[in-house]
C-alpha positions as a Markdown table, in Angstrom:
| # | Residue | x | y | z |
|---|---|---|---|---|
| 1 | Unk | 6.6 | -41.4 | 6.9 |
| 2 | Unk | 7.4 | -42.8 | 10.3 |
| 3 | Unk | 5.7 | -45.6 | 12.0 |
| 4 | Unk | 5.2 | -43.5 | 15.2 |
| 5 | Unk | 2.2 | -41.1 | 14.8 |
| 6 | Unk | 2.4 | -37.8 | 16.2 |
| 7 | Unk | -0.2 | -37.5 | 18.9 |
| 8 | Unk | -3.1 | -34.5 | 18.5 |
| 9 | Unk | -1.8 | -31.5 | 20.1 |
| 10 | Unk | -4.2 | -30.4 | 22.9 |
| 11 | Unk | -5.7 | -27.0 | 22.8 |
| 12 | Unk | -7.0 | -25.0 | 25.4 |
| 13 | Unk | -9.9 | -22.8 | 24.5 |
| 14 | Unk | -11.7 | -19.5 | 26.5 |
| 15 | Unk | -14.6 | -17.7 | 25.1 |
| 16 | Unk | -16.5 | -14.5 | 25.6 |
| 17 | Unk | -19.8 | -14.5 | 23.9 |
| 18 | Unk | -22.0 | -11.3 | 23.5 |
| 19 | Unk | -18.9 | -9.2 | 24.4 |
| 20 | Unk | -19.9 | -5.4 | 24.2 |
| 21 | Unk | -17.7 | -4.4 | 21.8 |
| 22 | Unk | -17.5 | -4.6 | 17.8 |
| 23 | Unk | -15.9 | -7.0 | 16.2 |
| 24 | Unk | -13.6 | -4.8 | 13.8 |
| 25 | Unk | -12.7 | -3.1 | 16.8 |
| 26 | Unk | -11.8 | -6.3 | 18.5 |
| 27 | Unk | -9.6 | -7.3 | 15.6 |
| 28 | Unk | -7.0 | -5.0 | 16.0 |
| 29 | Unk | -6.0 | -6.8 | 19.2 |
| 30 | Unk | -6.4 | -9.9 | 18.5 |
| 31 | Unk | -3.8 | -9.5 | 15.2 |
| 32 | Unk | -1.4 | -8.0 | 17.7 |
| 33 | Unk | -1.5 | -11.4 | 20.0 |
| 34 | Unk | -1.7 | -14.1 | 17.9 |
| 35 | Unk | 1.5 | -16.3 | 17.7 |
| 36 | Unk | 3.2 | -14.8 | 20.2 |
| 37 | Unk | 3.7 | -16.2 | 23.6 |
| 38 | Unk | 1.5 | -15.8 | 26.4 |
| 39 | Unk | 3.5 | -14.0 | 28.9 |
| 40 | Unk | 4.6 | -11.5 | 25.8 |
| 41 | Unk | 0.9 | -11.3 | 24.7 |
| 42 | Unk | 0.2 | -10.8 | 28.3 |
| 43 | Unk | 2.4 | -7.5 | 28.7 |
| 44 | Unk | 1.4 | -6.6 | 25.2 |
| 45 | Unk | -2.0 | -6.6 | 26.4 |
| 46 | Unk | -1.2 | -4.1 | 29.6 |
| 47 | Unk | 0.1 | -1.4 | 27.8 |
| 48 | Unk | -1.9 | -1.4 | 24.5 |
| 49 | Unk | -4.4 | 1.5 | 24.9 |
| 50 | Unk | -7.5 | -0.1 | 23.1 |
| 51 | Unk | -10.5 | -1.1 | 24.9 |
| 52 | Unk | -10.3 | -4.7 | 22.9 |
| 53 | Unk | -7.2 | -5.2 | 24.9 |
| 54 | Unk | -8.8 | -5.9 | 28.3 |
| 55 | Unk | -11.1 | -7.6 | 27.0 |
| 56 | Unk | -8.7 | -9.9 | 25.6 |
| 57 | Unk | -6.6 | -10.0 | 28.7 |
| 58 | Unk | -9.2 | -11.3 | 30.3 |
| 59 | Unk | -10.3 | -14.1 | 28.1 |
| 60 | Unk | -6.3 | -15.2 | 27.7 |
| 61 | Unk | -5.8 | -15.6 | 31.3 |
| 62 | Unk | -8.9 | -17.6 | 31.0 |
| 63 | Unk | -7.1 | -20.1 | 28.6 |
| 64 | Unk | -4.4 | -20.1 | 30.5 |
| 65 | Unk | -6.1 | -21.1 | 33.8 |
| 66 | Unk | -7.9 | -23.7 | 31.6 |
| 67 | Unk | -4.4 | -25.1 | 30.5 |
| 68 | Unk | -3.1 | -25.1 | 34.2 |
| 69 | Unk | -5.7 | -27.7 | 34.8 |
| 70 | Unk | -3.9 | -29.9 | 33.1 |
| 71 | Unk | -0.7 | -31.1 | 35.2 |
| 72 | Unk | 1.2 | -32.5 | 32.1 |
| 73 | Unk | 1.2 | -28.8 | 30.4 |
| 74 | Unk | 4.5 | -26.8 | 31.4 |
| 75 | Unk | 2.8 | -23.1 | 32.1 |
| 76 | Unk | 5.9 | -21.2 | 30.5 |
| 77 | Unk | 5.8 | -22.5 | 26.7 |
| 78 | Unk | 2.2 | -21.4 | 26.0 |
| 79 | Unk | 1.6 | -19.5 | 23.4 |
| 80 | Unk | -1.3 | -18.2 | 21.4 |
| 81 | Unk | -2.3 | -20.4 | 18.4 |
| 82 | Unk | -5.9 | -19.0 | 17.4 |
| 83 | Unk | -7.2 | -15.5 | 18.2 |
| 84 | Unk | -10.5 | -14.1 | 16.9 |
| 85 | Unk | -13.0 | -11.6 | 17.0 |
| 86 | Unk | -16.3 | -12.8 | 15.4 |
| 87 | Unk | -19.8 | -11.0 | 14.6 |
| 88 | Unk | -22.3 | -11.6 | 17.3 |
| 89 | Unk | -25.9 | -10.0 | 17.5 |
| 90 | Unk | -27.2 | -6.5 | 17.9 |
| 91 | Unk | -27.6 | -5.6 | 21.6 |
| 92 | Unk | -31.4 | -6.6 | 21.9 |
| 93 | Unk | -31.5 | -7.7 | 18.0 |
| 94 | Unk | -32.1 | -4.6 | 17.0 |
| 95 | Unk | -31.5 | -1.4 | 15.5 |
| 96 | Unk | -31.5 | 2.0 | 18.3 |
| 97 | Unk | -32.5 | 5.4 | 17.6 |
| 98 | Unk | -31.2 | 8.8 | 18.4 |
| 99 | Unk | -32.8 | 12.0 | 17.3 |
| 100 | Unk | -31.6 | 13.5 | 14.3 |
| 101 | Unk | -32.5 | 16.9 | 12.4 |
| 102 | Unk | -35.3 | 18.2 | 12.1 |
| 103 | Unk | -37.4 | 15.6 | 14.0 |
| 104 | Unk | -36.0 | 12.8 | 12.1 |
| 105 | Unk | -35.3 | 9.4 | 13.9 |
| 106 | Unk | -31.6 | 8.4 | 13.1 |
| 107 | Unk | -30.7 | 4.5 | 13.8 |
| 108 | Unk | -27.7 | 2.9 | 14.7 |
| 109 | Unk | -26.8 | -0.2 | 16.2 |
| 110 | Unk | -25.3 | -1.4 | 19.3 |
| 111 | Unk | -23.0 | -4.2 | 18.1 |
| 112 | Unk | -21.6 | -7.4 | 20.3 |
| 113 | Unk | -18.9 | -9.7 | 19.5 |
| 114 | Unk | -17.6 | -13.6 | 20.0 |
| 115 | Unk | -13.8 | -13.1 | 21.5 |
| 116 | Unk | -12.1 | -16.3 | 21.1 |
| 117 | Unk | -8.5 | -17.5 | 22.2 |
| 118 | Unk | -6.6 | -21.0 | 22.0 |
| 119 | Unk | -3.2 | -21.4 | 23.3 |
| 120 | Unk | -1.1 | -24.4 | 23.3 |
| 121 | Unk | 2.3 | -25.7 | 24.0 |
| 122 | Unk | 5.3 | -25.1 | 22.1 |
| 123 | Unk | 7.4 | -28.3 | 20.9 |
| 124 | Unk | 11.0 | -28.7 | 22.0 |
| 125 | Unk | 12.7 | -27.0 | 19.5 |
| 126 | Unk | 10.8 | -23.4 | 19.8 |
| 127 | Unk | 8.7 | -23.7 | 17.0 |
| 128 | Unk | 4.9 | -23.6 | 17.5 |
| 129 | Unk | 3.9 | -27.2 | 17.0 |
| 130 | Unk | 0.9 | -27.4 | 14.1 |
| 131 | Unk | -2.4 | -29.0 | 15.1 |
| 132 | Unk | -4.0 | -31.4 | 13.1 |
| 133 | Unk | -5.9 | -29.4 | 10.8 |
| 134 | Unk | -3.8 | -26.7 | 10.1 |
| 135 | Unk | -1.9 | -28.2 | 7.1 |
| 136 | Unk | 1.4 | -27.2 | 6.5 |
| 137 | Unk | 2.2 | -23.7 | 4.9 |
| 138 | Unk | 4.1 | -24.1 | 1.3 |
| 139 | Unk | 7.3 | -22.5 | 0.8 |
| 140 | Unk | 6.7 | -19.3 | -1.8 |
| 141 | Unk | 9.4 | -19.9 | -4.5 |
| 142 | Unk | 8.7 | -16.8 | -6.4 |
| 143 | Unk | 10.8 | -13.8 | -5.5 |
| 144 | Unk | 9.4 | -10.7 | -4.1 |
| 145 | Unk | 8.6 | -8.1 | -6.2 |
| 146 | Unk | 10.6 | -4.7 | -5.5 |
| 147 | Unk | 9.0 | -1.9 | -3.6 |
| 148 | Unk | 8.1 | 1.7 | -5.5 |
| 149 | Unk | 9.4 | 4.3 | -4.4 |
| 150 | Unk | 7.3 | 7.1 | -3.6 |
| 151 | Unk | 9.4 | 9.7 | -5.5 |
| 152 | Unk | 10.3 | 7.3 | -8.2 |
| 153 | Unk | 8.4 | 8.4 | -11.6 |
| 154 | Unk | 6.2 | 5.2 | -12.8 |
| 155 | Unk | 7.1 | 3.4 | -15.9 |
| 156 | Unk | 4.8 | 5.3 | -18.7 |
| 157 | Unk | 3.6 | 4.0 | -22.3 |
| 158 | Unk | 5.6 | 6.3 | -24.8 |
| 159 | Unk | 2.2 | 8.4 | -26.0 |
| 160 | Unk | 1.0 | 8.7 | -29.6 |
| 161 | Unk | 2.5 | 12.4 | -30.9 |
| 162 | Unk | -0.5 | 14.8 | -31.7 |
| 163 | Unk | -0.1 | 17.5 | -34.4 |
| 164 | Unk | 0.3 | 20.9 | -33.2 |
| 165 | Unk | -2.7 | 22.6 | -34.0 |
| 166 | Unk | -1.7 | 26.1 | -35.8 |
| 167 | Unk | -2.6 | 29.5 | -34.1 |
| 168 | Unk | -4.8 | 32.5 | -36.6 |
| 169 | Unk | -2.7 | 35.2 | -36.2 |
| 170 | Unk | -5.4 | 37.8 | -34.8 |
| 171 | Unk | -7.1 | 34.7 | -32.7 |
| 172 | Unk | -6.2 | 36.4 | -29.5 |
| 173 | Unk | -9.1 | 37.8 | -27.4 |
| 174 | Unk | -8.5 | 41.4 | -26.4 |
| 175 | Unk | -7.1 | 42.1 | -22.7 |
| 176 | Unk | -6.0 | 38.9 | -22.8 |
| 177 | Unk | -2.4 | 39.4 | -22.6 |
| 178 | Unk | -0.5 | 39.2 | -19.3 |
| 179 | Unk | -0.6 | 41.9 | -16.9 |
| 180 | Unk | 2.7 | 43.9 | -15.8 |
| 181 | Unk | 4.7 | 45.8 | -18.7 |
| 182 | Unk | 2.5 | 46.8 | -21.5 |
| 183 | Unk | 4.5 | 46.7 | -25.0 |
């Protein structure tokens, strides 16, 4: 270990709480931003068709103008370290109805979301630098399985052999014989 301590890597946070969108809908966006940088996330973000996206392209730019108020952050190595869609309340913390058949009430609920993004600077040598509490990721030494095929028959258990049950010899039901040339 070296005598010089690495000093905590600053973090710059935006959040939008109560967002009217779900959660699970938000995630698919946020997988498709996080860890890359922000001007590729930023473009990503343009031409993704999902409503989570501007959402999200809001919020980022958000961070970013949050890191530009630091003057010792360089703007163009920024890239996104944390991005999450959590659960937030029902809209009015509770369930709605609509009218269902046959003068039925059917609920369904209005959900909202907690978007959160945290960018931070990337270290000299490209890599995205690791915050305090993220400990290092171990190196997998076991080798990757091989992927089936999808026309590739599956390995089978060689079956037990049954005995061949033997036929009467007038067991036949009548007309049951196949149709076309009669004998």
């Amino acid at each position: 270990m070296s005598a010089q301590t690495e000093a905590p890597v600053k973090e710059f946070t935006a959040r939008h709480r109560f967002a009217h969108i779900t959660a699970r809908k938000a995630r698919y966006v946020a997988d498709l931003i996080r860890g890359r940088t922000v001007n590729e996330a930023l473009e990503l973000l343009q031409f993704t068709p999902n409503r989570g996206s501007a959402f999200y392209g809001k919020v980022l730019r958000s961070a970013v103008a949050n890191a530009s108020q630091d003057e010792s952050v360089n703007m163009n190595r920024l890239f996104v370290s944390e991005c999450r869609a959590d659960d937030g309340p029902l809209l009015q913390g509770r369930l709605r109805f609509r009218p269902g058949p046959q003068g039925r009430a059917m609920p369904f609920a209005r959900r909202l979301s907690h978007l959160v993004v945290k960018v931070r600077e990337i270290d000299g040598e490209g890599a995205p630098r690791r915050s305090i509490e993220t400990p290092e990721p171990e190196a997998a030494e076991t080798t990757p399985a091989k992927p089936k095929s999808k026309n590739a028959p599956a390995a089978k258990a060689p079956k037990a052999e049954k005995p061949a049950a033997k036929k009467k010899a007038g067991s036949e039901k009548p007309g049951s014989q196949k149709k076309g040339k009669k004998a």
